[in-house]
C-alpha positions in Angstrom: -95.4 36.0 150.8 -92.6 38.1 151.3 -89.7 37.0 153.4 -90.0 40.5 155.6 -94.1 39.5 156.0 -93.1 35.4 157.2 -90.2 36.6 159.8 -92.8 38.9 161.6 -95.3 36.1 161.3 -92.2 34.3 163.1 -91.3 36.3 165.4 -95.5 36.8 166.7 -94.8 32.7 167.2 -96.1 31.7 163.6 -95.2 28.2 163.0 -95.7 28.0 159.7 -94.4 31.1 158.8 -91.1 30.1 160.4 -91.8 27.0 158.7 -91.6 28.9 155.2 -88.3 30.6 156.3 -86.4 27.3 157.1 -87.4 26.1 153.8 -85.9 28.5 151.8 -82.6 28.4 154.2 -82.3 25.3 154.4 -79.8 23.9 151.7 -77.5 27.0 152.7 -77.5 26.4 156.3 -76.7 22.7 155.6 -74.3 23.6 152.7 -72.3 26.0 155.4 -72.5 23.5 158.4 -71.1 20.7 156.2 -68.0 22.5 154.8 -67.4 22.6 158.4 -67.7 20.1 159.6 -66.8 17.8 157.1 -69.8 14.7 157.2 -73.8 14.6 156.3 -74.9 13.4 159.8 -73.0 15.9 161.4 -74.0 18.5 159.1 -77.4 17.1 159.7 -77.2 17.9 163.4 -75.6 21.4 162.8 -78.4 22.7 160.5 -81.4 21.3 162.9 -79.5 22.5 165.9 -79.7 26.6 163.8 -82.9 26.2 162.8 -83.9 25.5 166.4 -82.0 27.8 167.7 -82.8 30.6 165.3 -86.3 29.7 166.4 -85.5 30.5 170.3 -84.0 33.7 169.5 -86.0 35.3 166.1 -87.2 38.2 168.0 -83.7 39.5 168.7 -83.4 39.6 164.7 -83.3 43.7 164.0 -82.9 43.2 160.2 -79.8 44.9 159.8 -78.5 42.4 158.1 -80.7 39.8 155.9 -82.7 37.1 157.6 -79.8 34.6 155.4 -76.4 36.4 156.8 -78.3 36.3 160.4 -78.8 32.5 160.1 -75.9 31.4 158.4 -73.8 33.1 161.4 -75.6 30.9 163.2 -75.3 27.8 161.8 -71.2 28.9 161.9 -71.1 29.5 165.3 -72.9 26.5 165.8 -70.3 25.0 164.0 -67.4 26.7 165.4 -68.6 25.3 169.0 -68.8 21.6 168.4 -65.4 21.8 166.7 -63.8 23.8 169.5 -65.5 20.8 171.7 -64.2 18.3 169.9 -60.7 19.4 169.0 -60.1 17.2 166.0 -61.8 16.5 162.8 -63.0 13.0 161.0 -62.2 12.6 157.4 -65.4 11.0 155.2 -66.2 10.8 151.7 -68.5 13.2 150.0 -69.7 10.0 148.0 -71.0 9.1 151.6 -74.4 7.1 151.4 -77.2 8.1 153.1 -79.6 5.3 155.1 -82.8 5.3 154.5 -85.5 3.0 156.2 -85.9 1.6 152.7 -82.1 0.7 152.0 -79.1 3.7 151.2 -79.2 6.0 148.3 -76.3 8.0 147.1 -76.3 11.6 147.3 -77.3 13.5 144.0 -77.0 17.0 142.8 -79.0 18.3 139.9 -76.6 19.9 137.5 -78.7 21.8 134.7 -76.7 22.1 131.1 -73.3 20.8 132.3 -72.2 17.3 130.4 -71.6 14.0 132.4 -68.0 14.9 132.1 -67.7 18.4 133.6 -70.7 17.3 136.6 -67.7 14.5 137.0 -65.3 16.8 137.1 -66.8 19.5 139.5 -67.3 16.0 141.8 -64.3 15.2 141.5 -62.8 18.5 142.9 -65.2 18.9 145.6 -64.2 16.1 146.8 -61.0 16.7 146.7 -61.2 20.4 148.1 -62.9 19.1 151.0 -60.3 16.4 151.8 -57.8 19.4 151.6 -60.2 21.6 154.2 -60.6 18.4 156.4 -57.3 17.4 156.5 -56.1 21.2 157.7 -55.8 22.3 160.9 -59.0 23.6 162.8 -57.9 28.1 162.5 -57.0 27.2 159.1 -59.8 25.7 158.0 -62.0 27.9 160.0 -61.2 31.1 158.0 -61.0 29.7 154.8 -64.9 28.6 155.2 -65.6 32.0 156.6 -63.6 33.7 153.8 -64.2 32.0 150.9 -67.1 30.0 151.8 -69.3 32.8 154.0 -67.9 35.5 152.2 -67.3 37.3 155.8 -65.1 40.2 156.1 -61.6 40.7 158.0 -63.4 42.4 160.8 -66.4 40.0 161.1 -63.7 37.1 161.0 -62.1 38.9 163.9 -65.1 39.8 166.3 -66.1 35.7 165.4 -63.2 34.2 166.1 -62.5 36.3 169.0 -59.1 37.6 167.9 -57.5 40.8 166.5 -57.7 41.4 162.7 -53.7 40.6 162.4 -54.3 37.3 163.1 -57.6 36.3 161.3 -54.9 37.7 158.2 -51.9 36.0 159.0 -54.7 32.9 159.3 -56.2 33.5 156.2 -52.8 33.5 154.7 -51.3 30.5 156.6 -54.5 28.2 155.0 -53.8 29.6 151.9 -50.9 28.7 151.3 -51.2 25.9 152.7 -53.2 25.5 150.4 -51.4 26.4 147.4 -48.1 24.1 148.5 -50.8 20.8 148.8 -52.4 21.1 145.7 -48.6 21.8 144.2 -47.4 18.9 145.6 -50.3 16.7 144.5 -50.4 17.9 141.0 -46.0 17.2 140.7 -47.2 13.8 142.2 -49.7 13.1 139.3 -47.1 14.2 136.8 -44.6 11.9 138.3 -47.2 9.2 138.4 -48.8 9.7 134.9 -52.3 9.7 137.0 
């Protein structure tokens, strides 16, 4: 069925149709909600808290943008809110186990044609990119999910966030290079180091 078809299923009160739409957000929703905010149970309550609320509010989606964009602002927003509310951020592990009522499994990610090596790699640098978000401070770390992560424009940044467009840029270029001068100094520090 056509995503167009399921979202006026949805928005007549079709359960299963919104259902359908949920699944094939999902992973996206969650992805978004956990660059923000940084842990899988928190992430976890960010992407239910969407869905639900996407749910309460589906007829007020016009389609002028796709059903995605119109979720994922959501699920940033969402975001956005508990991290105003809570004014700091918790550093955790992306090798973070999750509990299961059968004992804790590690997280896994599928990773078609790419060698043990290179899935290691791209790990290892997620891992490491989202230290570097999570450690910055919350306006920096804010646009640089919108920006690079959303894909958001200046302007959309802007109406988001509240705040003129000067300042979502001098933002944007703050985190950046930010940025830029950590990873600097941890690469000289490996080199130093021999690590």
């Amino acid at each position: 069925m056509q995503e167009s078809e399921l979202i006026k299923k949805a928005k007549k009160g079709d359960i299963a149709a919104f259902e359908e739409l949920v699944r094939l957000h999902e992973k996206k929703v969650y992805t978004i909600a956990y660059k923000y905010m940084g842990n899988y149970e928190d992430a976890g309550d960010i992407t239910q808290e969407t869905f639900i609320k996407a749910y309460q509010v589906i007829e007020t989606f016009r389609g002028e943008a796709s059903f995605g964009t119109w979720v994922y602002r959501i699920a940033a927003n969402k975001a956005l809110d508990e991290l105003r509310k809570r004014k700091k951020f918790q550093i955790t592990s992306l090798e973070e186990e999750i509990e299961l009522e059968a004992g804790s499994v590690s997280k896994e990610i599928a990773a078609e044609d790419v060698t043990p090596e290179e899935y290691y790699l791209q790990q290892e640098t997620g891992q490491y990119l989202q230290q570097l978000l999570n450690e910055m401070r919350e306006e920096y770390k804010v646009v640089i999910i919108m920006r690079e992560v959303e894909g958001r424009t200046y302007e959309e940044m802007a109406k988001a966030l509240d705040c003129s467009l000067g300042t979502v840029k001098s933002r944007l270029s703050r985190a950046r290079n930010h940025l830029k001068e950590k990873i600097m100094q941890d690469r000289r520090e490996q080199l130093r180091y021999g690590r």
